[in-house]
C-alpha positions as CSV (number, residue, x, y, z in Angstrom):
1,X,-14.5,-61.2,198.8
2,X,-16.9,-62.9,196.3
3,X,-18.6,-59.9,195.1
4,X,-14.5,-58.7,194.7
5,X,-13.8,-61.7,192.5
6,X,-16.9,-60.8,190.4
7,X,-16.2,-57.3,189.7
8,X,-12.7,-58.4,188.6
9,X,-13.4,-61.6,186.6
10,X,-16.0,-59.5,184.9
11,X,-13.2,-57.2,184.6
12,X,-11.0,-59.2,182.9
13,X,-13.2,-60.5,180.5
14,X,-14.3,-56.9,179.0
15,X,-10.7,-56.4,179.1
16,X,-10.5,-59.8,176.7
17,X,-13.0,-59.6,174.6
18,X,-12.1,-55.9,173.9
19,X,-8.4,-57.7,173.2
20,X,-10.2,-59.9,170.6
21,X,-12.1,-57.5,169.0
22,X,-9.3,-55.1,168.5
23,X,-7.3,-58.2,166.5
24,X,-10.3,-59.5,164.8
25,X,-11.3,-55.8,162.9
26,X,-7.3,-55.8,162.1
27,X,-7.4,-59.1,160.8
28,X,-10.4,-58.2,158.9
29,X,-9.1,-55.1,157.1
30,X,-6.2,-57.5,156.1
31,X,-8.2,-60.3,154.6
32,X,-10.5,-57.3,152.6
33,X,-7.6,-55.8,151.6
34,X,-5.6,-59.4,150.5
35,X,-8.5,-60.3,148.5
36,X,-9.1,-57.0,147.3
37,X,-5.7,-57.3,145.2
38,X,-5.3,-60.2,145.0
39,X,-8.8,-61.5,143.2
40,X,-10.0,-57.9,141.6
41,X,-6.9,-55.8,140.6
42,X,-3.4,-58.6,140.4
43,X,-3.0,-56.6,137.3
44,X,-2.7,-53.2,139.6
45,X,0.5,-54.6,141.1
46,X,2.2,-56.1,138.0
47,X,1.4,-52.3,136.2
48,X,3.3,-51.1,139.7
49,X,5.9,-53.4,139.6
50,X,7.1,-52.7,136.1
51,X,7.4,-49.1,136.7
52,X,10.7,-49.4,138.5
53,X,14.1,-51.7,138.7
54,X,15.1,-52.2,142.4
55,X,19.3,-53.3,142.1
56,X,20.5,-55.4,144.9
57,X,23.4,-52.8,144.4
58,X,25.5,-50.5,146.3
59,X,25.3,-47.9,143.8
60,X,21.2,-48.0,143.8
61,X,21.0,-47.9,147.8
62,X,23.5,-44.8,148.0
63,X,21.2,-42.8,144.9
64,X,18.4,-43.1,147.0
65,X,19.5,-42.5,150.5
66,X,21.2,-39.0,148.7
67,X,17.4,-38.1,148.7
68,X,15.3,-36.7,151.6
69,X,13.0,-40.0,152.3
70,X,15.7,-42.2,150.5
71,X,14.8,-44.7,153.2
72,X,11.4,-44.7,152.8
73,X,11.8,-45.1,149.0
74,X,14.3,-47.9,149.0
75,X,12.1,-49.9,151.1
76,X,8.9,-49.3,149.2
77,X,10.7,-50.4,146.4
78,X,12.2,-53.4,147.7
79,X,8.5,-54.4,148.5
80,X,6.7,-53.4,144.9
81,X,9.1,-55.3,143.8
82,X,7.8,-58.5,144.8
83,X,4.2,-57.3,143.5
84,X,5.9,-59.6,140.1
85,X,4.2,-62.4,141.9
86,X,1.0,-60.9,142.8
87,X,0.4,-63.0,145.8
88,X,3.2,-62.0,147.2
89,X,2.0,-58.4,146.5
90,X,-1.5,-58.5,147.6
91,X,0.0,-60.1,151.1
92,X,2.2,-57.4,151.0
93,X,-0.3,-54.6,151.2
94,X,-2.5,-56.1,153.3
95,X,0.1,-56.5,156.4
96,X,1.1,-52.6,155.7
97,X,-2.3,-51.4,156.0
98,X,-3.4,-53.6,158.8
99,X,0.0,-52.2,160.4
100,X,-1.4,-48.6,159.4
101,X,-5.0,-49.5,161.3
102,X,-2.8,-50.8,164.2
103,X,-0.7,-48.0,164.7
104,X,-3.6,-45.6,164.4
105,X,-5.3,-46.9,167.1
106,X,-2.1,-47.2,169.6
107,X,-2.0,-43.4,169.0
108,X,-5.8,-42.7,169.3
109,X,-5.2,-44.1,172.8
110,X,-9.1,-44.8,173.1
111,X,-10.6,-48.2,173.3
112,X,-13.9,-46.6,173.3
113,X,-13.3,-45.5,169.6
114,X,-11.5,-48.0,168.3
115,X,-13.1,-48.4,165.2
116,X,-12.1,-45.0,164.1
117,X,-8.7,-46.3,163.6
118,X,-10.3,-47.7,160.7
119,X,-11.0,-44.3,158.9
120,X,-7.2,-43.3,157.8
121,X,-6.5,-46.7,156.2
122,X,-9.8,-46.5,154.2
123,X,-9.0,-43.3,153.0
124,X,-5.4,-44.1,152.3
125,X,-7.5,-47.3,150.2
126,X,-9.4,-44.8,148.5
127,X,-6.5,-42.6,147.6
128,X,-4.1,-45.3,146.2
129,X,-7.2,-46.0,143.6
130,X,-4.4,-43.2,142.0
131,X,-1.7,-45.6,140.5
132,X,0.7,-42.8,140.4
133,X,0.8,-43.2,144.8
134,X,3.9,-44.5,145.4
135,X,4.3,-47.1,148.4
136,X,6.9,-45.1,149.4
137,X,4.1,-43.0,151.1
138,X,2.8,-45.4,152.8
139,X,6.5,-46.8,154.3
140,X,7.4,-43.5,155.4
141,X,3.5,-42.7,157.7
142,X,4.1,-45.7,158.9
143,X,7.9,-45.1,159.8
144,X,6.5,-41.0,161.4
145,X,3.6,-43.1,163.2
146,X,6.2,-45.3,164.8
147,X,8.5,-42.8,165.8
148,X,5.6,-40.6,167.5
149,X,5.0,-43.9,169.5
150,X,8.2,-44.4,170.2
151,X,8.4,-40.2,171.5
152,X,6.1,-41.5,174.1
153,X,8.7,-43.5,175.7
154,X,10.6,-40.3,176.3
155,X,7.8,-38.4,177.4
156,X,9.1,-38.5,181.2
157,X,12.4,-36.3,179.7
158,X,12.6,-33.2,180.9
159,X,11.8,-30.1,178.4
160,X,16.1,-29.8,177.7
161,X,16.0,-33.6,176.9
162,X,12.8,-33.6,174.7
163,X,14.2,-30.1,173.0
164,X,17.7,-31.8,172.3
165,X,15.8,-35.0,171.0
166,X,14.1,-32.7,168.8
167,X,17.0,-31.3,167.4
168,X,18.6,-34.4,166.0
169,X,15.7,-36.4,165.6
170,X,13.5,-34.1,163.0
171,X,16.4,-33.8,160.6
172,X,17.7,-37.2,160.2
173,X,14.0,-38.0,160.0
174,X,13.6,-35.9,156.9
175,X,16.2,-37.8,155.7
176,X,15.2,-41.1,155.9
177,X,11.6,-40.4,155.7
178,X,10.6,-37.0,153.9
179,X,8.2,-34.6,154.8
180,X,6.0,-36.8,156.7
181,X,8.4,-36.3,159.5
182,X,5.2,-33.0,159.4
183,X,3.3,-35.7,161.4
184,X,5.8,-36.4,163.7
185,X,6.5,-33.0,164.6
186,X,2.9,-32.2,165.1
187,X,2.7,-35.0,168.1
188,X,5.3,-33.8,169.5
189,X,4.6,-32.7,173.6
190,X,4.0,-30.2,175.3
191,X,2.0,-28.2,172.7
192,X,4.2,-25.2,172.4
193,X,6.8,-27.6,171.4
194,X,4.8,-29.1,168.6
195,X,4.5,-25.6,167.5
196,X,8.6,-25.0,167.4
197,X,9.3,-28.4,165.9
198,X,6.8,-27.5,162.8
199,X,8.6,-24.3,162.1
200,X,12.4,-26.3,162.4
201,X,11.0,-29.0,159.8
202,X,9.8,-26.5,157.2
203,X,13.2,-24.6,157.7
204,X,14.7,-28.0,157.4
205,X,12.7,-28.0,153.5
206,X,13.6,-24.7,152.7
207,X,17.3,-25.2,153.6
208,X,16.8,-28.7,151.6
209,X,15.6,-26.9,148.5
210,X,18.8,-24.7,148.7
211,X,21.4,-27.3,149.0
212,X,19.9,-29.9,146.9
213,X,18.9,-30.3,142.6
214,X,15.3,-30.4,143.4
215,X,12.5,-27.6,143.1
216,X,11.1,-26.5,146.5
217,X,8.1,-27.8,145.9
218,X,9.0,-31.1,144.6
219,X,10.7,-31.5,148.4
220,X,8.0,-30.4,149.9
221,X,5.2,-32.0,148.8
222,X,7.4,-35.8,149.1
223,X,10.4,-37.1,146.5
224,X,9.3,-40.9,146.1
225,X,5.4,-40.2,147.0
226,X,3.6,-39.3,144.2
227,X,5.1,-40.5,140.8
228,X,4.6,-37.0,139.1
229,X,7.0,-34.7,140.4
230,X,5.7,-31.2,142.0
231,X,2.2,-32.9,142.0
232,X,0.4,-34.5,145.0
233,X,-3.4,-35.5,145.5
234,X,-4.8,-34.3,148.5
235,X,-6.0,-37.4,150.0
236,X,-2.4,-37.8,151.0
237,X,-2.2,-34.4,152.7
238,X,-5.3,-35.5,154.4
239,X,-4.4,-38.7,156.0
240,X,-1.9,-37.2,158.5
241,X,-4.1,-34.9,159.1
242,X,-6.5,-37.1,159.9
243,X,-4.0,-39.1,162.0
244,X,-3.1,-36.1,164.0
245,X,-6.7,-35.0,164.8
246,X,-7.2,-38.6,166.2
247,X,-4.0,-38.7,168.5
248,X,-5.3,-35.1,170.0
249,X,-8.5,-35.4,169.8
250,X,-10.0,-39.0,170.7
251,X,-9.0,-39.7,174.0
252,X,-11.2,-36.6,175.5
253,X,-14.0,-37.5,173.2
254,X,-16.9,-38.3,176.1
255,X,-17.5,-42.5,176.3
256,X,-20.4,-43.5,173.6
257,X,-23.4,-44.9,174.0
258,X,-23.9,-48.5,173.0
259,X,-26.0,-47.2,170.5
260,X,-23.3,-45.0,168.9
261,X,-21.1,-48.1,169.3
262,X,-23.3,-49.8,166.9
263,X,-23.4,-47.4,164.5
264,X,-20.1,-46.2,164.3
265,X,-19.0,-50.0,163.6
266,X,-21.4,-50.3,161.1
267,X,-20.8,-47.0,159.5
268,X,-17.1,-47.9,159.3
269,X,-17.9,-51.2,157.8
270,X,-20.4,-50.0,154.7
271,X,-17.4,-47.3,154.4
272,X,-15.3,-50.4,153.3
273,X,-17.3,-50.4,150.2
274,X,-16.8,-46.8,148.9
275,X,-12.9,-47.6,148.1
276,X,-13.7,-49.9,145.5
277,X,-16.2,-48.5,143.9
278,X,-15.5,-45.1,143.8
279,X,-11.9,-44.7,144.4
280,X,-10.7,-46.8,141.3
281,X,-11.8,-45.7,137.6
282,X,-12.6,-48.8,136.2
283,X,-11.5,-48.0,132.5
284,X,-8.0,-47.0,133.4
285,X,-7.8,-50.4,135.8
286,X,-9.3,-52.4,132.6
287,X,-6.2,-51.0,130.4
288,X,-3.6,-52.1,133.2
289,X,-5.4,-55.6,132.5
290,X,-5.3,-55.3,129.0
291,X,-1.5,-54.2,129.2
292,X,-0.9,-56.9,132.0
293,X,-2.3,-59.9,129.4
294,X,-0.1,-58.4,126.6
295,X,2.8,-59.0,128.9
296,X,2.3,-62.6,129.6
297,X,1.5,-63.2,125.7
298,X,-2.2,-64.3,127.5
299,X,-3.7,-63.8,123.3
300,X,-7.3,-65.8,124.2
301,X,-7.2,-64.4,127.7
302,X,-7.2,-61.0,125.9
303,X,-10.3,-62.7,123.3
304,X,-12.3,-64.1,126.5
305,X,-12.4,-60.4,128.4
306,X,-13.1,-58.6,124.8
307,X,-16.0,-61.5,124.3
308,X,-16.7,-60.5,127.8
309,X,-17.2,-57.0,127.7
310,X,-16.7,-54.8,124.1
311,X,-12.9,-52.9,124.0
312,X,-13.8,-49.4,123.5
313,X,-10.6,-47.2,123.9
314,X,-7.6,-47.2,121.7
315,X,-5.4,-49.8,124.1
316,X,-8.2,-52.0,124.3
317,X,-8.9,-52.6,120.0
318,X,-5.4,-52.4,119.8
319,X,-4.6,-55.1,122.4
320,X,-7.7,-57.4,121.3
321,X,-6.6,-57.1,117.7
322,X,-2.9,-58.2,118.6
323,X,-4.7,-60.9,120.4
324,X,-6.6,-61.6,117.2
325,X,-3.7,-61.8,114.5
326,X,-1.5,-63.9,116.8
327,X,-4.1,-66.4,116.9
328,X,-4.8,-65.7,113.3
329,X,-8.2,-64.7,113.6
330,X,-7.9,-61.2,112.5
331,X,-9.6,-61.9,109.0
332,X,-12.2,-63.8,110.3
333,X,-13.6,-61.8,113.8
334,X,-12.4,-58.6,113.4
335,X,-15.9,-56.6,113.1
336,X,-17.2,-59.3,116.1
337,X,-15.4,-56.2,118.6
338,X,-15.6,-52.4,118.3
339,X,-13.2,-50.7,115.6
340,X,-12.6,-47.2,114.5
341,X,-10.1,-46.8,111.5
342,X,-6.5,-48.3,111.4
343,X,-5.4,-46.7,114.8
344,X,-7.1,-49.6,116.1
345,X,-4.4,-52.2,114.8
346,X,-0.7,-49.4,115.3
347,X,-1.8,-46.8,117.3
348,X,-0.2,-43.5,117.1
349,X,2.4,-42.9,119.4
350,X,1.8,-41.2,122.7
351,X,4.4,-40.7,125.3
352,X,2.6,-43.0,127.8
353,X,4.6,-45.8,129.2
354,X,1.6,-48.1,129.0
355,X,0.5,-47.2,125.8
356,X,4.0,-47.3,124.4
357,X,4.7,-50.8,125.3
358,X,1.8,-52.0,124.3
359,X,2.8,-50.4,120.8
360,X,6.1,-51.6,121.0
361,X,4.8,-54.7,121.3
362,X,2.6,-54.8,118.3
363,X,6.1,-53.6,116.1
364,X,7.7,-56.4,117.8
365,X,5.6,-58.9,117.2
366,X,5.4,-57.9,113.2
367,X,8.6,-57.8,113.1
368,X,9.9,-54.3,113.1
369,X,12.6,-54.9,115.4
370,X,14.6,-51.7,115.3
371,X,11.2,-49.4,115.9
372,X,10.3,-52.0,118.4
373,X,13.5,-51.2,120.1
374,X,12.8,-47.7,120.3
375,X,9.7,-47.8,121.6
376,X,11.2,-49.5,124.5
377,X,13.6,-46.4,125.1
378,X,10.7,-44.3,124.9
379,X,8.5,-46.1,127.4
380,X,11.0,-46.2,129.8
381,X,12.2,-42.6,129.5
382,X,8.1,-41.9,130.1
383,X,8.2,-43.1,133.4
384,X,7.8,-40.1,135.1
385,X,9.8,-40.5,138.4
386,X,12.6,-41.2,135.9
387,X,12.6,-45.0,136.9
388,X,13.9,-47.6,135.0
389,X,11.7,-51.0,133.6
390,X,12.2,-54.7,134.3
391,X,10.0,-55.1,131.3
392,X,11.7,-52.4,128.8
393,X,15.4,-53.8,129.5
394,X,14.0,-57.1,129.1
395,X,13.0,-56.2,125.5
396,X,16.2,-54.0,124.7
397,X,18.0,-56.9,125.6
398,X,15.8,-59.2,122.8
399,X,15.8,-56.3,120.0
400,X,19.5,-56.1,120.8
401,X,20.2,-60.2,120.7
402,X,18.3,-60.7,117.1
403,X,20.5,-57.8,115.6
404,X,23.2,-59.3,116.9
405,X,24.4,-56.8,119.3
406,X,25.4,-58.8,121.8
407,X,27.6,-55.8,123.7
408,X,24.8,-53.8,124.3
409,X,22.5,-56.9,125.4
410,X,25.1,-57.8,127.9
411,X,25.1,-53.7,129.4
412,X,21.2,-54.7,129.8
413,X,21.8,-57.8,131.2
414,X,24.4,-56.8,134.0
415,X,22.1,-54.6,135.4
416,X,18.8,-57.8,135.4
417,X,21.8,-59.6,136.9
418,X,21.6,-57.5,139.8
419,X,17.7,-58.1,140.5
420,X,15.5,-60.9,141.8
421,X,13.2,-61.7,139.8
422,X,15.3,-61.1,135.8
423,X,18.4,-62.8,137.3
424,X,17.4,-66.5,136.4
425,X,15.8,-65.0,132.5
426,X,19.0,-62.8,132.7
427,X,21.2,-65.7,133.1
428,X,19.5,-67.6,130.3
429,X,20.1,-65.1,127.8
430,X,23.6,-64.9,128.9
431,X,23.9,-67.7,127.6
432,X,22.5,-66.9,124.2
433,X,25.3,-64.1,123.4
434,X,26.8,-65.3,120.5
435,X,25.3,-68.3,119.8
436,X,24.0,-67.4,116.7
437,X,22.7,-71.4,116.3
438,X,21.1,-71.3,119.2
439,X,19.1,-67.4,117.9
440,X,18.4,-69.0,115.0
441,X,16.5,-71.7,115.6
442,X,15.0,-69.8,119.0
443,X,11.5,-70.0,118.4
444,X,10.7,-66.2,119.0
445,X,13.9,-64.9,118.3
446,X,15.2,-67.0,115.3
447,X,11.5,-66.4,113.5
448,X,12.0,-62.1,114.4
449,X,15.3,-62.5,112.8
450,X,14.3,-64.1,109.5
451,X,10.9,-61.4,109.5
452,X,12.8,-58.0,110.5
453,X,13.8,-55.8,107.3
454,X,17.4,-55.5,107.1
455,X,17.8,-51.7,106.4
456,X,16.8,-49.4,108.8
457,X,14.5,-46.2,107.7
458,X,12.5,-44.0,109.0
459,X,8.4,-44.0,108.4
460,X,5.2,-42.0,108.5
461,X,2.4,-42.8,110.2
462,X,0.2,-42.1,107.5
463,X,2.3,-45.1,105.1
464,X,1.6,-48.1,108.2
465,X,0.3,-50.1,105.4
466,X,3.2,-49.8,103.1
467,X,5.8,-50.8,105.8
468,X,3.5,-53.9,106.5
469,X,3.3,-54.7,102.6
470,X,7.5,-54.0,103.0
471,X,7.7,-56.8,105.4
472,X,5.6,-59.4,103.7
473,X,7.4,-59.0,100.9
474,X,10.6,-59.9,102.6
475,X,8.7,-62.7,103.9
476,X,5.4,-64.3,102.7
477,X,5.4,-66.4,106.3
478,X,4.8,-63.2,107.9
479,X,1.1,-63.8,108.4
480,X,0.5,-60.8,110.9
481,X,1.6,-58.9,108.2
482,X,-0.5,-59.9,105.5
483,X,-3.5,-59.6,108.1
484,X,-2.8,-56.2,109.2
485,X,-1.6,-55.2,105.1
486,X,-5.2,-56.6,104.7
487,X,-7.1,-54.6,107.6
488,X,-5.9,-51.1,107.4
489,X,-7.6,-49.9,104.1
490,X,-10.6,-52.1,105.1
491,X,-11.0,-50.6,108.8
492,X,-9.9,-46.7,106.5
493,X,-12.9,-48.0,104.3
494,X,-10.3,-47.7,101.0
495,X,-11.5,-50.7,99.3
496,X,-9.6,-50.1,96.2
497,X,-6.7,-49.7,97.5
498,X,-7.7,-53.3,99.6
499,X,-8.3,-54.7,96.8
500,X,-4.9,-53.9,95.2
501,X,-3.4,-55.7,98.8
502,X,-5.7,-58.4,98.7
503,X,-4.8,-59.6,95.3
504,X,-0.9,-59.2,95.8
505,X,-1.1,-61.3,99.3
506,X,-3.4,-64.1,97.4
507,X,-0.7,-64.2,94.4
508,X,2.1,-65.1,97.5
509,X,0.1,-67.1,99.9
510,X,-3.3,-68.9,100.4
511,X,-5.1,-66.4,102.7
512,X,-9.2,-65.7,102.2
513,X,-10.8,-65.3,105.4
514,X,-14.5,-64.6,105.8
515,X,-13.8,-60.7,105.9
516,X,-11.8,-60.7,103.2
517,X,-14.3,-62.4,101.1
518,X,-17.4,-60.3,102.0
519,X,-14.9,-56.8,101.3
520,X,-13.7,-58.8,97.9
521,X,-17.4,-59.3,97.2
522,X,-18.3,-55.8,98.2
523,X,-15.5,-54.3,96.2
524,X,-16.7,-56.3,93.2
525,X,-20.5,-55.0,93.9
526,X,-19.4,-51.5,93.5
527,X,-18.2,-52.2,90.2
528,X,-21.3,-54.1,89.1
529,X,-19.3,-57.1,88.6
530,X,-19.5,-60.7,89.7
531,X,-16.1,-62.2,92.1
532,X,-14.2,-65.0,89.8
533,X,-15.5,-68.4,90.8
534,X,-14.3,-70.0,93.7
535,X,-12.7,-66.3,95.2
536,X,-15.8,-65.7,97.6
537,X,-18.5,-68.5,98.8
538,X,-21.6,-68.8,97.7
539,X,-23.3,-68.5,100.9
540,X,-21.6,-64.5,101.1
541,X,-22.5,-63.6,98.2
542,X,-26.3,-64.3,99.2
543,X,-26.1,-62.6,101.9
544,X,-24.2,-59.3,100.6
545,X,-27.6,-59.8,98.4
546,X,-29.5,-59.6,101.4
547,X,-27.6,-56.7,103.0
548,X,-27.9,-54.7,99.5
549,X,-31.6,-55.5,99.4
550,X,-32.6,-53.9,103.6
551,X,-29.8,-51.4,103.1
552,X,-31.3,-50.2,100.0
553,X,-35.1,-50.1,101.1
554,X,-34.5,-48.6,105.2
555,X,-30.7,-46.8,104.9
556,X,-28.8,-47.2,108.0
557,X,-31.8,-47.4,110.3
558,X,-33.1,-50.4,108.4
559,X,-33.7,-52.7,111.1
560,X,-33.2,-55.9,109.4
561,X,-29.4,-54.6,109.4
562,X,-28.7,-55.5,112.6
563,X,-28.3,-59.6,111.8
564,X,-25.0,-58.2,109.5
565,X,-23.7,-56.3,112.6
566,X,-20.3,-58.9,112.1
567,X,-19.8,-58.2,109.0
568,X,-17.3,-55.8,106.7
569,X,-20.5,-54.8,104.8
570,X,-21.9,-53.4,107.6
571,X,-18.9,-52.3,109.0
572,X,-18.5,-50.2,105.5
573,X,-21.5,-48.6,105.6
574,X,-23.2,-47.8,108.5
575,X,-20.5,-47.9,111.2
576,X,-19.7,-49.2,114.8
């Protein structure tokens, strides 16, 4: 009777401590994931978030249930779009992929390699370091992975019960979920079955693709999953593959050794590493934070990240150098960052909805209202899953309220009425239609109003400078203007024409920063002439002597060159 006790209290605590361990490597997923988010890429889900409008609408819910894996969708996006507050975002992801981990394992049905429940929710980690993933994937295998569990329930059916099942089950599926309902098929018992079922769901796609407006492949390969139609990476034809090897394939696996217990555990845990280091291209992640401190206006949290680490690609300059003028630093730390011509301050336009915001918002903040305007249609039409964008209505509605277009602002504003996160800004600029006092003296929006050019034209790209001297001249305030009217021939190295600028913006306003001197000074040095008194310090003039004197005895490799490195001299004649 003793010995009986024993075996089963000893019994029963394997049993717990298995119990606890099972929670604890779920919980743990979850808190790497939460911080993983939330701490090292908030900016991720923000860039996510803006890519789409969710509408607590009828309208919206019947568009996307008239979709195969319309459920899927709608519920992905009524997640992302709480990803505005990233908190809520990071938590978020962290429950779906502990749920992921969870459900993997019920299916595995194998304590004994448990920890290989692990291995689909790292790869799905490592696949959504691809921001054009949709969570939609990741609602919809975990909608198949429930359903499969819930086909175990019915596994005492006979084969006319399980075969009628079938029948209704796969399509409506489909429907809801997409062509991960694959996966569910695949589990299906017995084998031959599985077999059957996989045939009906791909002549449930074909049949789709003939009824429905959307190319075969596009239906095949997932509606909401990927963001570029007809395209899908595949990691994400790998993980229900994965899934399905497991839920055949574990449970007759032989019972390990405790020594291929402890590796396997901390195999999987170094594998928790490759995700994050590998799986996410840290330039294109750095331009979503770039784009993300843009949004919020963040101008020295823009400076302290460039001070941090140099901007090298187009978004980057152009983002830091916004950053710069607002603060009005443009003129004096310019050449302290990486430049390369004028594309640096209006970058040509690309149809890119990241780099076309950020554009947009460079216009906007000069004052070029109407072009700002349309770069907001053109982001938003460059969403590729033919989305809308909180963050583009959001600015049709402010280029429409300082023109004074207040019909049009409210057709924006109906439809941010109908969200959760616009509704209260919504609201507010409701309340601005028509109140032209209340524009007018509107910090943001009464200043755009007295800066924007009244007649509307069309301009080159190659004539940047000209519409910049256009808007100073309607309004000397305008100091972005005058620093970018200022920059472009500098960072195009036309110092005569600069010159022309810089003596038209100093007849109109008090504005000599420290780069302006040392191009005035430069200019003046190519003509063998000395600056008027008073135009340039002292103290730059000496040292455009000194530059003159170690450029002219070493060239460009001159070592002593590098103490100018800050400087337009230096910037003029050997390059960044």
């Amino acid at each position: 009777m003793f010995q009986e006790k024993s075996y089963n209290f000893a019994a029963f605590m394997k049993t717990g401590m298995a119990k606890y361990w099972n929670i604890g490597l779920s919980v743990l997923i979850g808190i790497v994931i939460f911080l993983f988010w939330y701490v090292a890429y908030p900016h991720a889900l923000t860039y996510q978030e803006q890519l789409q409008l969710f509408l607590f609408d009828a309208d919206y819910f019947c568009e996307r249930m008239a979709e195969p894996g319309g459920l899927a969708r709608y519920i992905a996006e009524f997640l992302v779009q709480f990803y505005n507050a990233t908190l809520y975002g990071a938590l978020i992801l962290a429950v779906l992929f502990m749920v992921v981990q969870r459900l993997t394992w019920r299916l595995m049905r194998s304590e004994d390699y448990h920890v290989l429940s692990l291995i689909p929710t790292l790869v799905l980690w490592f696949a959504m370091g691809d921001e054009n993933v949709m969570l939609a994937y990741v609602v919809a295998l975990i909608m198949a992975m429930g359903c499969i569990l819930g086909l175990r329930l019915l596994e005492r059916l006979n084969l006319i019960g399980k075969v009628i099942i079938a029948l209704v089950a796969l399509p409506l599926l489909y429907w809801l979920i997409g062509p991960l309902v694959l996966l569910v098929a695949v589990c299906m018992v017995p084998t031959w079955l599985a077999g059957v079922a996989v045939i009906y769901v791909v002549a449930l796609v074909l049949a789709s693709a003939w009824l429905l407006p959307y190319p075969l492949m596009r239906l095949a390969v997932g509606i909401g999953y990927y963001r570029f139609p007809v395209t899908v990476p595949y990691l994400l034809l790998l993980i229900p593959a994965l899934i399905a090897m497991m839920y055949y394939g574990c449970r007759h696996l032989p019972k390990p050794k405790q020594g291929v217990r402890y590796a396997l555990v901390f195999g999987i845990i170094a594998l928790l590493f490759v995700p994050q280091h590998y799986g996410f291209d840290a330039k294109k992640y750095e331009l979503m934070e770039y784009d993300y401190l843009v949004r919020t206006k963040d101008w020295n949290g823009i400076i302290s990240k460039a001070e941090q680490q140099t901007p090298d690609k187009p978004m980057s300059v152009s983002a830091t150098n916004l950053a710069l003028a607002m603060t009005n630093q443009l003129g004096e730390r310019a050449f302290e960052f990486y430049q390369h011509g004028s594309e640096g301050l209006l970058p040509p336009f690309e149809r890119n909805y990241a780099t076309t915001q950020l554009t947009g918002e460079i216009y906007f903040c000069l004052g070029l209202v109407n072009t700002a305007q349309r770069l907001a249609f053109e982001a938003m039409e460059a969403i590729s899953n033919y989305n809308k964008s909180g963050r583009a209505l959001m600015r049709l509605v402010e280029t429409n309220i300082i023109n004074g277009q207040y019909k049009v602002a409210d057709k924006y504003l109906k439809m941010l009425e109908k969200t959760f996160f616009y509704r209260r800004w919504a609201k507010r600029m409701r309340a601005m239609l028509g109140d032209e006092k209340a524009i007018n003296t509107h910090p943001l929006y009464g200043t755009l109003r007295q800066y924007r050019l009244q007649e509307d034209f069309l301009f080159s790209d190659t004539e940047l400078d000209k519409i910049c001297g256009q808007l100073f001249m309607h309004n000397p305030q305008n100091q972005m203007a005058a620093q970018y009217l200022l920059m472009m021939p500098l960072l195009d190295r036309d110092i005569p024409r600069f010159m022309q600028y810089a003596q038209y913006v100093q007849s109109q306003i008090r504005y000599n920063p420290r780069i302006c001197q040392e191009a005035i000074a430069f200019g003046f040095m190519q003509q063998r002439q000395q600056p008027p008194q008073g135009l340039v310090s002292p103290l730059i003039l000496q040292q455009l002597n000194d530059f003159s004197r170690i450029y002219s005895a070493g060239g460009k490799d001159a070592l002593g060159l590098q103490q100018f490195r800050n400087t337009a001299w230096y910037y003029l004649m050997v390059g960044k």
